[in-house]
N, CA, C and O of each residue as an XYZ file, in Angstrom:
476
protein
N      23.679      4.059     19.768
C      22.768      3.933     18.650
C      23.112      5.002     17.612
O      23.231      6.167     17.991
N      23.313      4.609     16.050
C      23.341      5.606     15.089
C      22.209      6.239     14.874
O      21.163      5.617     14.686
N      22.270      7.441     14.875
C      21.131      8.445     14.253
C      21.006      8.602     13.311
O      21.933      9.232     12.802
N      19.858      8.200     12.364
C      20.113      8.431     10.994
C      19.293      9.393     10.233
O      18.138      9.449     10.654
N      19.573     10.224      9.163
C      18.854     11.448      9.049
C      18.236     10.976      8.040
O      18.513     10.006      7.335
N      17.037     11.997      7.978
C      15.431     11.903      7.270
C      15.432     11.122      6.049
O      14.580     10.234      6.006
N      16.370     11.280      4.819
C      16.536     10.564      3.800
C      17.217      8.987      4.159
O      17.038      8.089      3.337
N      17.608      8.851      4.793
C      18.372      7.298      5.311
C      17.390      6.405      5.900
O      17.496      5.181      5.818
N      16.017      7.258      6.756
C      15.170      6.661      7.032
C      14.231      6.374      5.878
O      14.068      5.171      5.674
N      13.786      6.935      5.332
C      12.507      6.929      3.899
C      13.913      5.978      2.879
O      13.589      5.205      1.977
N      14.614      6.099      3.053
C      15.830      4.796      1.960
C      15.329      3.611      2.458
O      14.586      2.892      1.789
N      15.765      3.293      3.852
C      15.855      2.371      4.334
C      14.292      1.203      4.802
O      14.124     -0.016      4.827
N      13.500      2.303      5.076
C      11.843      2.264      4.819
C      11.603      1.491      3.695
O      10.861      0.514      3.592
N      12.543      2.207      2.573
C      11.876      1.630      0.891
C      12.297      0.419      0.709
O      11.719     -0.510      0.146
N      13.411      0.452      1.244
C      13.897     -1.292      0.308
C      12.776     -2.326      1.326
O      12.232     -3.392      1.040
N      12.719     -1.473      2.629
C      11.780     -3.287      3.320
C      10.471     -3.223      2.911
O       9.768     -4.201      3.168
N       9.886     -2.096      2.211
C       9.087     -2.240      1.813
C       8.549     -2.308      0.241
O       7.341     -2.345      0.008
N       9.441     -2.322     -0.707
C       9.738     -2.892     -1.990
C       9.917     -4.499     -1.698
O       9.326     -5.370     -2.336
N      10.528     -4.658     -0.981
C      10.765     -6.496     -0.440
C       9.470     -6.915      0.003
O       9.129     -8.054     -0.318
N       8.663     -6.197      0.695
C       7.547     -6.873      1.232
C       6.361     -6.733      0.252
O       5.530     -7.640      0.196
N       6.247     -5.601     -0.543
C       5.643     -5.544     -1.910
C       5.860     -7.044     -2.746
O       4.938     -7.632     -3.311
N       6.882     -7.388     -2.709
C       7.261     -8.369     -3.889
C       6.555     -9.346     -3.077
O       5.377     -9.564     -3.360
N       7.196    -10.082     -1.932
C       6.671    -10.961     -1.285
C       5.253    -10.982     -1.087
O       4.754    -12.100     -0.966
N       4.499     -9.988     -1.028
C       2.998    -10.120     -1.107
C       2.765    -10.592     -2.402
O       2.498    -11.782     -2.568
N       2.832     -9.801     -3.356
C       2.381     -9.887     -4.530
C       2.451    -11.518     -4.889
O       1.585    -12.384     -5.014
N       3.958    -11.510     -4.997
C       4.035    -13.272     -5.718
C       2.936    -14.028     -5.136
O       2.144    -14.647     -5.847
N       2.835    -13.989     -3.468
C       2.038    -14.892     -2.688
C       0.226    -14.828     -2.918
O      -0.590    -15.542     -2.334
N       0.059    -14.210     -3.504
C      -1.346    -13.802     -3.686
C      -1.610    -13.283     -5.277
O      -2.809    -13.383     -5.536
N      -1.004    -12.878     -6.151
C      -0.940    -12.670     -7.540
C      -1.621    -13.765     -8.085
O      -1.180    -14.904     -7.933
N      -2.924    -13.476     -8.871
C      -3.172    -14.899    -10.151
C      -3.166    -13.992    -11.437
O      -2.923    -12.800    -11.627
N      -3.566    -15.143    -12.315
C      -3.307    -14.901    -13.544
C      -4.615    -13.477    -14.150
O      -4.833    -12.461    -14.810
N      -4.952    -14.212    -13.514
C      -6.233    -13.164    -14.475
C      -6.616    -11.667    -13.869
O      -7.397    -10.882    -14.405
N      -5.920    -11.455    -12.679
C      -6.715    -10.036    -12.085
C      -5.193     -9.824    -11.404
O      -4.171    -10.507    -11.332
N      -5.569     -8.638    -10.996
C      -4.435     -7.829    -10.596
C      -4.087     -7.950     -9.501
O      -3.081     -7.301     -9.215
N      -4.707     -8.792     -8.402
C      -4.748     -9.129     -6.936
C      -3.568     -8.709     -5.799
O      -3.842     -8.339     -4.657
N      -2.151     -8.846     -6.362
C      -1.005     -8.419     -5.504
C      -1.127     -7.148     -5.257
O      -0.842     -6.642     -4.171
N      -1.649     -6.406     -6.445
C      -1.592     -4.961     -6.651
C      -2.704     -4.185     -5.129
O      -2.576     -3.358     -4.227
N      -3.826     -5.214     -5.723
C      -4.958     -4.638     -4.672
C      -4.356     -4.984     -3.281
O      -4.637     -4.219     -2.359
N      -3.672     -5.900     -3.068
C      -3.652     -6.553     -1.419
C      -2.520     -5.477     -0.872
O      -2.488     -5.180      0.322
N      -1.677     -4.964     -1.745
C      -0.487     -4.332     -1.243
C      -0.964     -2.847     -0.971
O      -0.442     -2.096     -0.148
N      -2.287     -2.468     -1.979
C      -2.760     -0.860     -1.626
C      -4.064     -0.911     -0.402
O      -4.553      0.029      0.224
N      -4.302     -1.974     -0.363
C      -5.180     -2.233      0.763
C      -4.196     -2.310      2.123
O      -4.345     -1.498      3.036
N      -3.450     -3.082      2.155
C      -2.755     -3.631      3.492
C      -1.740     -1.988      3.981
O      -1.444     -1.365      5.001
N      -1.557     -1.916      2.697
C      -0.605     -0.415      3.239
C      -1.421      0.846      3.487
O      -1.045      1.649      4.341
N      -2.106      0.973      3.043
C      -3.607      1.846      3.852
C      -3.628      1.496      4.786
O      -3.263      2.376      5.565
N      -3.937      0.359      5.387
C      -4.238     -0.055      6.727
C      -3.067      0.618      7.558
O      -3.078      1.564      8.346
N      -2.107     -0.165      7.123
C      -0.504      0.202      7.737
C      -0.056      2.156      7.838
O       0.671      2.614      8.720
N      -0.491      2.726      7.088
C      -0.524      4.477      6.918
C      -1.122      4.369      7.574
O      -0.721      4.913      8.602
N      -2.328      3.771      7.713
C      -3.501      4.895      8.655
C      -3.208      5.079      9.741
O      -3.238      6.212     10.220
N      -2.755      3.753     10.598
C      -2.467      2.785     11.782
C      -1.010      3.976     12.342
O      -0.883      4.218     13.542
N      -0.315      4.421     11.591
C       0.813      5.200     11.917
C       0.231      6.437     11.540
O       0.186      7.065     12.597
N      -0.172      7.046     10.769
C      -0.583      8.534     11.187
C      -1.936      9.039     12.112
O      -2.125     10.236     12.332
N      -3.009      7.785     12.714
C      -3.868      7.977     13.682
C      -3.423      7.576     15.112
O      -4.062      7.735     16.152
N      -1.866      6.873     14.909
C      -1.240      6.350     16.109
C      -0.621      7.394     16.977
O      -0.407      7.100     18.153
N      -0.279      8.690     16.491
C       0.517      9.115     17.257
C       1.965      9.085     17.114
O       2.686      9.583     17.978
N       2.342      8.631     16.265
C       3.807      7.914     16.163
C       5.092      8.956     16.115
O       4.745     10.136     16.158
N       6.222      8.770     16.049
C       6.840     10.379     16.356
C       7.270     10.083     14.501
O       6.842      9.196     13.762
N       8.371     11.341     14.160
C       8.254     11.444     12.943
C       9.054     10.617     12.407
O       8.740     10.112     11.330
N      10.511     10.223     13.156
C      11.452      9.133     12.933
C      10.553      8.100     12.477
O      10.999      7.558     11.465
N       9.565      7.685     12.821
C       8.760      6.338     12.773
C       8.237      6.248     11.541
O       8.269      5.304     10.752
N       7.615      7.616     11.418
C       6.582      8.177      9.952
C       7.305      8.159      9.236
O       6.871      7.524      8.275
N       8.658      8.640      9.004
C       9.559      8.826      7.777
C       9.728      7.152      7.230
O       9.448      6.608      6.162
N      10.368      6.613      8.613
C      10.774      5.413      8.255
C       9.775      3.874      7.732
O       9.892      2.770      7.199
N       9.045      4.564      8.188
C       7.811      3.507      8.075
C       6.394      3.497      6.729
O       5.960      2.812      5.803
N       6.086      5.123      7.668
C       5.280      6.033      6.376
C       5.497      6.270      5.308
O       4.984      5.703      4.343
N       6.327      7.185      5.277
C       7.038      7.669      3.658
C       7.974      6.677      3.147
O       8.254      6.762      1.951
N       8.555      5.668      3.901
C       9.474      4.695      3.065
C       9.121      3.649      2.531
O       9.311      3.238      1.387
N       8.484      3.122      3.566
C       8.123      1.411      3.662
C       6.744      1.872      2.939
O       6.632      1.809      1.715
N       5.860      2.269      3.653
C       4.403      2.179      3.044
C       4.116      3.069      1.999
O       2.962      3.112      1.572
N       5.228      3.982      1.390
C       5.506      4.239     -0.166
C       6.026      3.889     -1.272
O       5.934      4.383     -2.395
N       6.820      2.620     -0.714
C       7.384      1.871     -1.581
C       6.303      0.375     -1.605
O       6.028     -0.336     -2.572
N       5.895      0.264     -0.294
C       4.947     -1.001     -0.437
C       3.581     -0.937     -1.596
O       3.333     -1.782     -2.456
N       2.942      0.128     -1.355
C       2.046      0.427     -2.317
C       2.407      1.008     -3.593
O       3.525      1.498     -3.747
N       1.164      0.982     -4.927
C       1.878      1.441     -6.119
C       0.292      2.198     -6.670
O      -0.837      1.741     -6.850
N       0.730      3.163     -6.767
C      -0.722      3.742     -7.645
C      -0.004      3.787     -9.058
O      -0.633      4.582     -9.757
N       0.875      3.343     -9.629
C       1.264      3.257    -11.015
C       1.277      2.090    -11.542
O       1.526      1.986    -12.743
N       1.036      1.072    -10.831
C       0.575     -0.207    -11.176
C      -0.646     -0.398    -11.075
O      -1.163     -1.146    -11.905
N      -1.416      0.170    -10.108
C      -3.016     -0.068    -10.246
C      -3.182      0.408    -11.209
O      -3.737     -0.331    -12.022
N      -2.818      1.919    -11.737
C      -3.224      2.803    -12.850
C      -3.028      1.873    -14.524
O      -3.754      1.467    -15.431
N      -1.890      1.893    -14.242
C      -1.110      0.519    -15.680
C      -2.427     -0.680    -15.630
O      -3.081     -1.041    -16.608
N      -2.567     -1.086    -14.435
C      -3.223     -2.946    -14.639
C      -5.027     -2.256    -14.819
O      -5.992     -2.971    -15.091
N      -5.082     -1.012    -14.626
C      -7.074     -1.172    -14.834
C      -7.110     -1.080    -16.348
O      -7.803     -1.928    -16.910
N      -6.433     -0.128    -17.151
C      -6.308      0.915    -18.380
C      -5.665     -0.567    -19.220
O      -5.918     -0.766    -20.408
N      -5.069     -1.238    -18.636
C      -4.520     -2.706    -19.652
C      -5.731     -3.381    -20.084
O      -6.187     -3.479    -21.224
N      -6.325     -3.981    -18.611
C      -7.604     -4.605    -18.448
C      -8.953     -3.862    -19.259
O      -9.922     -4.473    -19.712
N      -8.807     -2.908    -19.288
C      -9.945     -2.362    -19.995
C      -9.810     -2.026    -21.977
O     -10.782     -1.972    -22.731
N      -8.669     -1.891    -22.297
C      -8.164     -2.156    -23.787
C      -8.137     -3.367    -23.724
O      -8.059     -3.768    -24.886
N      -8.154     -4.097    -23.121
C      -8.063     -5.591    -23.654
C      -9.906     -6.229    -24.082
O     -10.299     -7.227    -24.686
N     -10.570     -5.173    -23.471
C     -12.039     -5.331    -23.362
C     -12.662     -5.666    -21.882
O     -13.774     -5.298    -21.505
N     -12.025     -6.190    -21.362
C     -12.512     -6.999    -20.041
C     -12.484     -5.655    -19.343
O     -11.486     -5.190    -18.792
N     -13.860     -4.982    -19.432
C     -14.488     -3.878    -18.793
C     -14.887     -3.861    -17.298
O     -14.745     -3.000    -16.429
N     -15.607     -5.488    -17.281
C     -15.738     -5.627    -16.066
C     -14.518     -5.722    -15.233
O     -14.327     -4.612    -14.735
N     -13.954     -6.246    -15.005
C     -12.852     -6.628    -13.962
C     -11.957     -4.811    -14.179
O     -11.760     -4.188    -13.136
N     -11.657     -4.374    -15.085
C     -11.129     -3.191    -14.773
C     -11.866     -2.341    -13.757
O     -11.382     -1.856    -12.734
N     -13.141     -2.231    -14.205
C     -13.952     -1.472    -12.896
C     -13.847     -2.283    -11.615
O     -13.528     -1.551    -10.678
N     -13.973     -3.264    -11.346
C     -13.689     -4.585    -10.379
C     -12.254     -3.532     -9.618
O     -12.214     -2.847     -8.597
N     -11.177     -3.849    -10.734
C     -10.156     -3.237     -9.868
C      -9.952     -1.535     -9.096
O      -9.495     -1.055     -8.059
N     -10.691     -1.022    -10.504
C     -10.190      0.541    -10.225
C     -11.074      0.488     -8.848
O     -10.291      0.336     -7.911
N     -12.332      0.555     -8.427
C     -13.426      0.285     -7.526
C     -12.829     -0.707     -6.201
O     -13.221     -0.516     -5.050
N     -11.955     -1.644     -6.514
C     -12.007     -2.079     -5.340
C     -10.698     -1.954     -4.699
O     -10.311     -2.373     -3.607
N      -9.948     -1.119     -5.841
C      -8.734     -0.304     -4.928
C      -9.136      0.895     -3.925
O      -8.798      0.995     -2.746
N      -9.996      1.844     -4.731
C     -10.282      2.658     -3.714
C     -11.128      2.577     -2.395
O     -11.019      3.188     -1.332
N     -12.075      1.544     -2.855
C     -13.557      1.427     -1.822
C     -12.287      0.417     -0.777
O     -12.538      0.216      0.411
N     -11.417      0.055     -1.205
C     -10.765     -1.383     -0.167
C      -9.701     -0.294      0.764
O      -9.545     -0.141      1.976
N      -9.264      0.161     -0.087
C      -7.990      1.366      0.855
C      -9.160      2.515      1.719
O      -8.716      3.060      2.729
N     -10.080      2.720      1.446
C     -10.973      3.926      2.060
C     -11.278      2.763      3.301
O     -10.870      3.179      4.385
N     -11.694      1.861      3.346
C     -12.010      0.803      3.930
C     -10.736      0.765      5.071
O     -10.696      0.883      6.295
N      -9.914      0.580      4.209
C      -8.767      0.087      5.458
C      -8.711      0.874      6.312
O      -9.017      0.670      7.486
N      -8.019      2.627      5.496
C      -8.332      3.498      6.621
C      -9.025      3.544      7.568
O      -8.665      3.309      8.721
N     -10.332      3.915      7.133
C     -11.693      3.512      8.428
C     -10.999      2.598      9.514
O     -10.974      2.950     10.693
N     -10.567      1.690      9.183
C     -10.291      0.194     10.337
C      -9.575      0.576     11.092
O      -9.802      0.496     12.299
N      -8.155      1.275     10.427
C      -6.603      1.528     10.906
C      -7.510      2.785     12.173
O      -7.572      2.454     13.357
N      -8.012      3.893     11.789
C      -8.649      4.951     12.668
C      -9.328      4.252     13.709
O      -8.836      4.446     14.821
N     -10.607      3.273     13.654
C     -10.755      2.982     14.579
C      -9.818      1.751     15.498
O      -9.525      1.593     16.683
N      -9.662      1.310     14.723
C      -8.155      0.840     15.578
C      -7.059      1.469     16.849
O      -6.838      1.457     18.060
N      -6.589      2.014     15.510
C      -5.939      3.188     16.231
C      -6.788      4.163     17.793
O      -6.243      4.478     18.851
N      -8.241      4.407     17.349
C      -8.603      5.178     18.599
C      -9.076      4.160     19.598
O      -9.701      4.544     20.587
N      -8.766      2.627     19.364
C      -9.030      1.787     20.451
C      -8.184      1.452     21.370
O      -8.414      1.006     22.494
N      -6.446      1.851     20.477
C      -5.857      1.439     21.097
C      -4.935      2.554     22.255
O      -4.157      2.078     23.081
């Protein structure tokens, strides 16, 4: 087996999880709200939490944690799509998003922890 060092893992982390970013998004993206954005900072919360309440060794965390589930999620796209939504006027749905990124990722966590201490 090749050993691969700390940056090769968080590389290799990123592209499957830039790929799985996209693939969410398209699959769940509509027109009018930011939805890929939310499902990808929700699901990857879940996915962080699930690996840093798991126990996991650090090979795992680099590769998984810092790569995949830093490239899967985007706080520069939530940030871009509320601040769009809200110059455009549509006040509501910007709060909609900014609100249900955080209350949904605080959420996940919670799950991933007790999860995690069930399992």
């Amino acid at each position: 087996m090749v050993a691969l060092d700390p940056a090769q893992l968080v590389g290799l982390g990123g592209v499957l999880g830039a790929v799985a970013r996209h693939l969410v998004s398209e699959a769940v993206d509509v027109e009018w709200f930011p939805l890929g954005t939310l499902a990808v900072n929700v699901l990857g919360s879940f996915a962080l939490g699930l690996l840093a309440f798991g126990g996991w060794g650090n090979d795992v965390v680099l590769l998984l944690g810092t790569g995949a589930c830093g490239s899967f999620t985007t706080f520069s796209s939530f940030s871009f799509q509320t601040v769009r939504l809200w110059e455009a006027g549509d006040r509501a749905r910007s709060a909609v998003n900014a609100l249900g990124n955080l209350a949904g990722a605080l959420v996940a966590l919670g799950l991933a922890w007790l999860v995690a201490g069930a399992l």
